[in-house]
N, C-alpha and C positions, 0 to 999 in steps of 0.2 A: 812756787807753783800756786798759781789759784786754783781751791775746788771747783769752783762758777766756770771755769772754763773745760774741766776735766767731764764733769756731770751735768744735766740738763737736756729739757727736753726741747726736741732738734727733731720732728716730726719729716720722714721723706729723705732724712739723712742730709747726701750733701749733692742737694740738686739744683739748688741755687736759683733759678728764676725761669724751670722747668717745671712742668708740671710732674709731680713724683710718679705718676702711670706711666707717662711717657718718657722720662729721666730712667727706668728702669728696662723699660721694653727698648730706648735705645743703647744702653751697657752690656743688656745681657741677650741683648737676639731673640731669638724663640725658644730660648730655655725654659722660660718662663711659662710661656703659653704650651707647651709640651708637657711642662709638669703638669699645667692644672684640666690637660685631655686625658695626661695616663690617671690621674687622680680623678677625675669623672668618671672613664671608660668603664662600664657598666657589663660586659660579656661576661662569660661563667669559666673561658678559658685567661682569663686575665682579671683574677677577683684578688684587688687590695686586701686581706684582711686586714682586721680590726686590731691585731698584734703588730703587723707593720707599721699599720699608721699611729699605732700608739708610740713604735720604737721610734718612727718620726716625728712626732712633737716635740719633744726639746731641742732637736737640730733648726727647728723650724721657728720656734722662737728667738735661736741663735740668726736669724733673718729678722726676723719682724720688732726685735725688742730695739735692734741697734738702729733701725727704719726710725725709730719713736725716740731711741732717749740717746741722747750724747754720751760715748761710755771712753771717750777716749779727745785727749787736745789735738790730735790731727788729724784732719780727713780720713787719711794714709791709712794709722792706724788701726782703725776698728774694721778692715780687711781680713781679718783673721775671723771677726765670727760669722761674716757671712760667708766666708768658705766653707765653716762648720755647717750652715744651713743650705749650701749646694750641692756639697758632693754626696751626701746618702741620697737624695732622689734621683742622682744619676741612674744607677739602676731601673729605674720606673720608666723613665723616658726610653731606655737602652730595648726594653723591654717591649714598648711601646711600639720604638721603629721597630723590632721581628716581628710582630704581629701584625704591622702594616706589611711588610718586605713580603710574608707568607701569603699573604690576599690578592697577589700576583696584578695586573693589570694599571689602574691610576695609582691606585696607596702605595704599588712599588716605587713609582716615580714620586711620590709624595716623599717617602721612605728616604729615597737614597739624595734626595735634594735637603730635607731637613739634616741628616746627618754630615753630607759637605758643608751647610750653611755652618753648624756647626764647629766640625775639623777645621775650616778657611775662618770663621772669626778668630781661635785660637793661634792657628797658623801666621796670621796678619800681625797679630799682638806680639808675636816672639819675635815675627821680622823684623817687627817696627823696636821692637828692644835691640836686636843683634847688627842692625843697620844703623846705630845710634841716630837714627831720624829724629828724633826728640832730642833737645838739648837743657839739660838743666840748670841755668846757674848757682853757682852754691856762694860766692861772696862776689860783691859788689866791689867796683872801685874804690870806692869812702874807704870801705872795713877794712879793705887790704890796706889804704894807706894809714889807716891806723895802728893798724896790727905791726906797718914797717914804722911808726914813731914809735912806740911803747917799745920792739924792740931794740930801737936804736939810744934810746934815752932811761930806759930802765935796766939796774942789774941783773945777772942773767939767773939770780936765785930769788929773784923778789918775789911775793905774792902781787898779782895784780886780781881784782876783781873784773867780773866779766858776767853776761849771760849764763845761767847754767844749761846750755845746750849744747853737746859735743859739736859743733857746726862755728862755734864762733872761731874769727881769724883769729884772733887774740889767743887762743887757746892753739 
């Protein structure tokens, strides 16, 4: 393994030739823009305290640290800490739409369209996993036909050296 590749700083994550505002606002929908209204929202029946928002800072830098520094060799991987830094503000949003849902009139319909938006991008995501619409390939032609020399030409106890990534044909 290289460390250089493991750590390093990788600002916007992996957005590749997106602009990082707009590379987030289109992965994540309006979650984003939801949190930082409940995080605004200013009423005396919907007061963030200063204990909340304290319990939220480390989650939150579990978002913003991996945005900045490469903490992991795969894209893939470092999925795990922004989940840390999404799901406690759930709540806030959650909270958010009742207090619009309650105001009856526009904010209803504000309310129950941000929460579909919501449900339907999650929804989308599973169909699109459960309908194997995406295909992935995991070995090329080359590798396989390597993988069919080495074992037609090597004993079946031998050491052979290889990539150490559980993924090679070889292996």
């Amino acid at each position: 393994m290289n460390a250089q590749k493991f750590l390093g700083w990788q600002p916007g994550w992996d957005h590749g030739t997106y602009n990082t505002l707009w590379f987030w606002l289109a992965n994540t929908g309006i979650f984003i823009p939801l949190l930082l209204l409940a995080l605004a929202w200013r009423r005396p029946d919907f007061a963030l305290s200063q204990r909340l928002l304290k319990f939220y800072a480390p989650f939150l830098l579990c978002f913003i640290v991996p945005n900045l520094i490469k903490l992991a060799h795969g894209s893939g991987t470092i999925l795990k800490f922004f989940s840390f830094g999404t799901l406690p503000p759930c709540r806030w949003w959650r909270l958010l739409l009742a207090r619009l849902w309650q105001r009856k009139s526009f904010y209803r319909w504000l309310a129950a369209t941000a929460l579909a938006a919501m449900v339907l991008a999650g929804t989308l995501d599973i169909f699109r996993v459960l309908t194997n619409t995406t295909e992935y390939q995991e070995f090329d032609i080359h590798a396989m036909a390597m993988a069919d020399v080495i074992s037609q030409r090597v004993a079946p106890r031998a050491v052979v050296l290889h990539a150490p990534t559980y993924n090679s044909p070889v292996f």
